[in-house]
C-alpha positions in Angstrom: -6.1 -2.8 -19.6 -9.3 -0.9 -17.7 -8.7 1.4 -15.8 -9.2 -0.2 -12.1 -6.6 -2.4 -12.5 -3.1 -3.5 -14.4 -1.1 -6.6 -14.5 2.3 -5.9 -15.6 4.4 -8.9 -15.1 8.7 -8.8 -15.3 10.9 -5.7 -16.1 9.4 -2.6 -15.9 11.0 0.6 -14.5 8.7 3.4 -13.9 9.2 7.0 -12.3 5.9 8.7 -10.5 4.4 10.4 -8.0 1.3 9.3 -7.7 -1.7 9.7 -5.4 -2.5 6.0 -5.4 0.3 3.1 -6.3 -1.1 -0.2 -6.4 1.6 -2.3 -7.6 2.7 -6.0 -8.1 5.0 -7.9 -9.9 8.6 -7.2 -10.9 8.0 -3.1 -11.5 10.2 -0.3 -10.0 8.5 2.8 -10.2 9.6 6.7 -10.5 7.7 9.0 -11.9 4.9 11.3 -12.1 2.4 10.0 -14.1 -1.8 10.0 -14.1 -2.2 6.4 -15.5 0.1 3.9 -16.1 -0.7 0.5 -18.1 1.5 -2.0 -19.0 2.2 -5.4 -19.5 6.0 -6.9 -20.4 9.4 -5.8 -19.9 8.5 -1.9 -20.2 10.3 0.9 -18.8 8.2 4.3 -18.0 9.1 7.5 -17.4 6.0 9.9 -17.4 3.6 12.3 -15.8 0.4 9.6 -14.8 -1.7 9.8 -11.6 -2.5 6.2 -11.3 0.1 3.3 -11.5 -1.6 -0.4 -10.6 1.3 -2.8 -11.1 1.8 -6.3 -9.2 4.8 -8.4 -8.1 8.4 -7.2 -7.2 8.0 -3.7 -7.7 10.5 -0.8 -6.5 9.0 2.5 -5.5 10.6 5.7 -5.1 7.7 8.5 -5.1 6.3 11.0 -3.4 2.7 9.3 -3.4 -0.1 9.8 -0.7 -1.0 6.0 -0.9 0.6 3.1 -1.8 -0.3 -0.6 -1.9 2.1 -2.9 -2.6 2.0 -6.8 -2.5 4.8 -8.8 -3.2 9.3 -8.4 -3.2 8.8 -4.8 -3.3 11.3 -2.0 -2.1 9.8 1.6 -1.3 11.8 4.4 -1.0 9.5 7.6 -0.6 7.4 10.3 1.8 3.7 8.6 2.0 1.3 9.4 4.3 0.2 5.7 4.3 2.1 2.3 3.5 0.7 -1.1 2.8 3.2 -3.8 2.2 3.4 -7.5 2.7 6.3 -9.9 1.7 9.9 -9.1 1.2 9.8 -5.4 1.5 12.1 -2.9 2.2 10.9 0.3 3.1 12.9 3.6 3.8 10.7 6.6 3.8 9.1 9.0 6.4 5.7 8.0 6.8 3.0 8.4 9.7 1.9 4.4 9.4 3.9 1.5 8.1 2.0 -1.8 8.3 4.4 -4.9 6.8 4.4 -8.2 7.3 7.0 -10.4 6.3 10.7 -10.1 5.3 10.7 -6.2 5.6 13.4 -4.2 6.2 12.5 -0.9 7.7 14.4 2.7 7.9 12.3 5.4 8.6 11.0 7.8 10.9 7.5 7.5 11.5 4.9 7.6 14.3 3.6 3.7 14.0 5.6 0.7 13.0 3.6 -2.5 12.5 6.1 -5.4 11.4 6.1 -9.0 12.0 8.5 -11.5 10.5 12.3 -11.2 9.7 12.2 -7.4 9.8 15.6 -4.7 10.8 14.1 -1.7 12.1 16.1 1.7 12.1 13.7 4.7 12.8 12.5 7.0 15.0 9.5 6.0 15.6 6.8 6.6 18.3 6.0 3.0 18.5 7.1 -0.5 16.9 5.8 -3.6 17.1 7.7 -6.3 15.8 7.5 -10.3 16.5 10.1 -12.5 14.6 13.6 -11.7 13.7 13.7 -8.3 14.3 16.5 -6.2 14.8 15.9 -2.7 15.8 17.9 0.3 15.9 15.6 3.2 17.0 14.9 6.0 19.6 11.1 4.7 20.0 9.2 5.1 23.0 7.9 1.4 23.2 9.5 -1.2 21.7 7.1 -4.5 22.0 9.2 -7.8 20.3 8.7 -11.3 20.3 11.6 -13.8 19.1 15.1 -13.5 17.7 15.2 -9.3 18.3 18.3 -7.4 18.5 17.4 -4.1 19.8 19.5 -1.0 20.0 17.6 1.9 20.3 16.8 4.8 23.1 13.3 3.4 24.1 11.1 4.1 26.9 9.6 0.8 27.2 11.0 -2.8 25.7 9.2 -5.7 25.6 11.2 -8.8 24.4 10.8 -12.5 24.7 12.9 -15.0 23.3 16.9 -14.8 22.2 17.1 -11.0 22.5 20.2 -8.8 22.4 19.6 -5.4 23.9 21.8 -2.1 23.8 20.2 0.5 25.1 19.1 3.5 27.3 15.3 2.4 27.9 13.3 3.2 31.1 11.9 -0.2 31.3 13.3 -3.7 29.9 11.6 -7.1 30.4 12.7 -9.9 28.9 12.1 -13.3 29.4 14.6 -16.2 28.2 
């Protein structure tokens, strides 16, 4: 393996805190370790700074960065977040961008989520699109389709086949 990148394919457990996680297929993660390279079915527990794995990966770390890609669960304080599909993501961050199939429970200033995605923070401000369900004292709540909103929110905008339970300042809603 160099040492840009790593493909590690099924069953891998790993414990890290790392500065940077790049991660993607079927890898959980915990530990504190300065590289990390492997391939098949390998379980890690050590002390590496680096960790680039690909496809359902599971993080629980105390990492500045992390990128993730596909079915991956992160549990941890980063500054940053990068995820994509199937993600579930309970930490306290300061940005969380996601995209699809994410499950979020955190508290963190920005929430940037867009399909099938249950929201339970208190965050500053969340924008979500399809699916959503939202349990959060935010101060503007902007949703799309399919949202089920309970949350203490200054602002809520919602479009389609929305539920909302809440003490907001503002609520527009359409059909």
């Amino acid at each position: 393996p160099s040492e840009d990148e790593n493909e590690l394919e099924e069953g891998i457990l790993v414990d890290i805190d790392a500065e940077e996680l790049e991660l993607k297929e079927d890898v959980r993660v915990e530990s504190d370790a300065e590289k990390l390279y492997l391939t098949e079915d390998v379980r890690v527990e050590s002390d590496e700074e680096e960790l680039y794995l690909t496809e359902d990966v599971r993080v629980e770390s105390d990492a500045e960065e992390l990128y993730l890609t596909e079915d991956v669960r992160v549990e941890s304080d980063e500054e940053e977040l990068y995820l994509t599909e199937d993600v579930r993501v309970e930490s306290d961050e300061e940005e969380l961008y996601l995209t699809e199939d994410v499950r979020v429970e955190s508290d963190e200033e920005e929430l940037y989520l867009t399909e099938d995605v249950r929201v339970e923070s208190d965050a500053e401000e969340l924008y979500l699109t399809e699916d959503v369900r939202v349990e959060s004292d935010a101060e503007e709540l902007y949703l799309t389709e399919d949202v089920r909103v309970e949350s203490d929110a200054e602002e809520l905008y919602l479009t389609e086949d929305v539920r909302v339970e809440s003490d907001a300042e503002k609520l527009y809603l359409t059909e």
